[in-house]
N, C-alpha and C positions, 0 to 999 in steps of 0.2 A: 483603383484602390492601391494603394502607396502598399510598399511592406517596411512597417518599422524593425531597423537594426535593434539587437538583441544583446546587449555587452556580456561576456564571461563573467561568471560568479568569483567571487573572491575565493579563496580558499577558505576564510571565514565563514561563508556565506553557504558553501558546500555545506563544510561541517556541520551547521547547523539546519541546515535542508539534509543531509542526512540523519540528524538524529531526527526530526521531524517524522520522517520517513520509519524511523526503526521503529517509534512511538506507534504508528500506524500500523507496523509489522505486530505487535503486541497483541494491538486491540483485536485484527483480523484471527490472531491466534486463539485468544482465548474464544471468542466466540466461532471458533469451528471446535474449541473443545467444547463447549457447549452442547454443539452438534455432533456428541461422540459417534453416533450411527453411522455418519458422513465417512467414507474413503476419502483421500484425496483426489482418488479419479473422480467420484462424485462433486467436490467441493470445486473442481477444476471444470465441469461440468457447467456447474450451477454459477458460475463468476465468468465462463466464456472465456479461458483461458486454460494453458498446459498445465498437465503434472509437475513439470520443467518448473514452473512460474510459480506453480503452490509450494514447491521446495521453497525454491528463493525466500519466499514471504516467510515458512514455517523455519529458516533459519537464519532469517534477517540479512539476507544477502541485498541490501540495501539500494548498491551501487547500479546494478543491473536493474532497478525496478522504478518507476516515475512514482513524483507524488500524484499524479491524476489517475495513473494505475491504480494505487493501492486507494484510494480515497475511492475510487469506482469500487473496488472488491467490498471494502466495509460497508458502504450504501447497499452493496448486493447480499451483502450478509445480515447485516444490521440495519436495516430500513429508518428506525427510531431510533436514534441515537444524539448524544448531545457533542458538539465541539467546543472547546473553550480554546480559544486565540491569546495569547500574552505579547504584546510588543515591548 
């Protein structure tokens, strides 16, 4: 099996794969307020990652964090939830 080359993101491209990301940051936020009972130690716990990494999320430290990371965290938080896509 081949491995397809992978080109650099435009800086455009970033941009908006980061604000995609921050969007993501939001949603994970509110609903662990939701779950105000939750620690972070808990909430970091329950998503299979660090305290370190629930900072990140809870203060949108975007750069350091994938979108398949946080798109795992929201699935692990929010099971039923809706996405809407815009191109």
């Amino acid at each position: 099996m081949s491995k397809r080359s992978v080109r650099p993101l435009t800086q455009d491209e970033r941009d908006r794969l980061n604000l995609v990301k921050l969007h993501l940051c939001q949603q994970i936020r509110r609903s662990m307020a939701r779950q105000r009972n939750y620690s972070a130690t808990v909430v970091a716990i329950k998503l299979g990652t660090s305290r370190a990494c629930v900072s990140r999320v809870q203060r949108g430290v975007v750069e350091e964090l994938t979108f398949n990371q946080l798109f795992g965290y929201l699935v692990k938080l929010e099971p039923h939830f809706t996405l809407l896509v815009g191109i």
